[in-house]
C-alpha positions in Angstrom: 0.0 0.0 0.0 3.3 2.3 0.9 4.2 2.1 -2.2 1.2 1.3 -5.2 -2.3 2.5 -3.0 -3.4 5.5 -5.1 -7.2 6.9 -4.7 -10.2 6.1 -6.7 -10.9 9.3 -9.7 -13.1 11.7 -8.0 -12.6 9.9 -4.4 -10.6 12.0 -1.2 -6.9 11.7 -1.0 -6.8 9.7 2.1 -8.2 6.3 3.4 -8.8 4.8 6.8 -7.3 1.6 6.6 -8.2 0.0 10.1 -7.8 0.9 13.9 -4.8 0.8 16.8 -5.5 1.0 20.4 -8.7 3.4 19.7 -6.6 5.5 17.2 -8.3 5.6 13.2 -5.0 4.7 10.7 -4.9 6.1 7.4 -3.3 6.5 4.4 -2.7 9.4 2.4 -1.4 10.4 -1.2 0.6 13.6 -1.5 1.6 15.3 -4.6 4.8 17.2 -4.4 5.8 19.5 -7.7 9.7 19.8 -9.5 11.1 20.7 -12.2 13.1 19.3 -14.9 14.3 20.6 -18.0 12.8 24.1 -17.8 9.2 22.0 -17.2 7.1 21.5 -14.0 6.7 18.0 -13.3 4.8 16.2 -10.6 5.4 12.5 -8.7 3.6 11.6 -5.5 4.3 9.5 -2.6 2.2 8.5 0.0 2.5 8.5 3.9 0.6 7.0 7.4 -0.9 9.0 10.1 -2.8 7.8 13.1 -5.7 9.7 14.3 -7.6 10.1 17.7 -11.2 10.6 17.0 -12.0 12.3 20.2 -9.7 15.1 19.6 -9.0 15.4 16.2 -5.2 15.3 16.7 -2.8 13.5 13.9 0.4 11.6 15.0 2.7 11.1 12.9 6.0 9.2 12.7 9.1 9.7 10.7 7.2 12.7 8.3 4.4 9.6 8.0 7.2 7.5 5.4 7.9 4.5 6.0 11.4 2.8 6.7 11.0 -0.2 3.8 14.3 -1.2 4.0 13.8 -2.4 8.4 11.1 -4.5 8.5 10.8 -3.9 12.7 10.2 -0.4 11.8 7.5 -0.5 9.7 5.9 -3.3 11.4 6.2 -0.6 14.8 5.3 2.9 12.4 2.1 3.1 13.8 2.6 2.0 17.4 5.7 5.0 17.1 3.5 6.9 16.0 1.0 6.6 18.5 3.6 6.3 21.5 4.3 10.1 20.9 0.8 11.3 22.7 2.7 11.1 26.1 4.9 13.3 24.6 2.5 15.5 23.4 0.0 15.6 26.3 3.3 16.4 29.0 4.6 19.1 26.3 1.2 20.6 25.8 0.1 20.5 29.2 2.9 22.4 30.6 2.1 24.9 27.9 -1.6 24.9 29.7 -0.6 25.3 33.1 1.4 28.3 31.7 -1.5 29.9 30.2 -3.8 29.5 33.1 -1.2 31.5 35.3 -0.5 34.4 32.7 -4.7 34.0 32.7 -4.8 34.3 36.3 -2.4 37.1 36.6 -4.5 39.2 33.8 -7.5 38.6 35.9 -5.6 40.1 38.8 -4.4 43.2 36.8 -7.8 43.9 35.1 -9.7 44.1 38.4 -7.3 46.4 39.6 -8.6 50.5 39.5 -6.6 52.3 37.3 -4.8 54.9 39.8 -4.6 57.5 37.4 -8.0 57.7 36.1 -9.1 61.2 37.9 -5.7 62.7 35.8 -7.1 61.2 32.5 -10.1 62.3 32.4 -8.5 65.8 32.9 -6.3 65.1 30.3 -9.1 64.0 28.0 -11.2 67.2 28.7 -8.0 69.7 28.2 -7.4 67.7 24.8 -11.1 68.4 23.6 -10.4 72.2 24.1 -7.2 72.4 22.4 -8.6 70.5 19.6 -11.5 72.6 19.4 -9.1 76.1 19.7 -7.0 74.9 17.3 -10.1 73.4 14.4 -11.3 77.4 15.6 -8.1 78.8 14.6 -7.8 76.7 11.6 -11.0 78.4 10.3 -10.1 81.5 11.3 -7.1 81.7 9.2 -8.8 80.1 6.2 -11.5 82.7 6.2 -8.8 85.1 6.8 -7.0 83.8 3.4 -10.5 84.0 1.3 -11.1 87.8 3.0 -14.2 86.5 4.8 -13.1 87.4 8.3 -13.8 90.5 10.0 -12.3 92.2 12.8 -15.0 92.6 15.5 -15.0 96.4 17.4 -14.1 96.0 20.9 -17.6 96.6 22.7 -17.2 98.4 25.6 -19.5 97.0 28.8 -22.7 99.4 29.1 -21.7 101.0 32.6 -25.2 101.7 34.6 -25.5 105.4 36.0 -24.9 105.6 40.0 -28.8 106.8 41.4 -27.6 109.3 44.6 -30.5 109.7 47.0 -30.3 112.0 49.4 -32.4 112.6 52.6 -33.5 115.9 54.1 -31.0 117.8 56.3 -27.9 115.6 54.3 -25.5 117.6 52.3 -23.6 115.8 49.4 -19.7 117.1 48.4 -19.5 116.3 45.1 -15.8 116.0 43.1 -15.6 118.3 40.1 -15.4 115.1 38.4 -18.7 113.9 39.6 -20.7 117.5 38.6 -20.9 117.4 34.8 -22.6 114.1 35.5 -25.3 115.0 38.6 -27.9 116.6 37.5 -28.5 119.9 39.9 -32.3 120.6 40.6 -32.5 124.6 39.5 -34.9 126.6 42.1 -37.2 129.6 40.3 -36.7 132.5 39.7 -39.3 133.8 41.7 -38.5 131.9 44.4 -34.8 131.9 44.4 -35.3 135.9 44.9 -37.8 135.2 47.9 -34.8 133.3 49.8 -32.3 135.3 48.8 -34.5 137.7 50.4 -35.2 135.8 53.5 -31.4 135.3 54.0 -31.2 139.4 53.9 -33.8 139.5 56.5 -32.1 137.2 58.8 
């Protein structure tokens, strides 16, 4: 079979061809491409792997080729084949137990609070200004380019005027500053005389 087993037309490229210890054996047909003359040529070769059907792994032994010329080794390819699970499951395993530490210490570091999470929000919120500031300035200067940006006046803030109340008998000094801006209450004619008047009699 090493040698002449070559699949049906239109069948798959392997066969199972019985069964070890709970492992499915098969046979396989390759094809493997060289060239020869400035021309692509093809031969094939077949080769034996052992399968385990509950997990799907493939073991194979010396690249699945067998040893034709020791007749103990090919009578033993498929029982070396399968004797490398051990090696297998301790290699792989190891690699497990590695992964559920580095798993374990991730779990650890995750559930951790971030100690500088107050700072990046800050930073976050002071980024979002400056990009705004700068998108601002951008537009700015492109409207500036195309003449569409005007200079806006300064606007002075409107400044309310100060209300002076003053009650009877109280007498208000007023800066010179103050007077072209207080209105001064102007007494009649008629009666302005009478008090000058009344200040003569006194």
């Amino acid at each position: 079979m090493y040698k002449d087993w070559q699949p049906e037309l239109g069948k798959a490229d392997e066969k199972q061809i019985g069964t070890l210890y709970g492992f499915d054996l098969f046979i396989r047909r390759q094809q493997e491409a060289w060239e020869e003359n400035g021309n692509t040529r093809y031969r094939y070769n077949n080769n034996f792997y052992a399968d385990s059907p509950e997990s799907g792994i493939k073991y194979i032994y010396n690249k699945g080729a067998v040893n034709i010329d020791n007749p103990k080794l090919s009578a033993r390819h498929f029982l070396n084949a399968i004797d490398r699970v051990d090696h297998l499951k301790e290699k792989y395993g190891k690699e497990v137990e590695e992964i559920d530490r580095e798993i374990t210490l991730l779990v650890q570091i995750s559930a951790k609070p971030f100690e500088k999470e107050e700072e990046l929000a800050t930073l976050k919120i002071e980024l979002s200004r400056l990009e705004r500031e700068i998108a601002l300035k951008i537009q700015e200067n492109q409207m500036k380019q195309n003449g569409l940006f005007q200079e806006q006046p300064e606007v002075l803030p409107a400044v309310e005027p100060k209300v002076m109340q003053l009650h009877p008998g109280e007498i208000k000094v007023l800066h010179h500053s103050e007077l072209s801006k207080t209105k001064v209450p102007v007494m009649p004619l008629e009666q302005n005389k009478r008090s000058r008047g009344y200040k003569q009699h006194l």
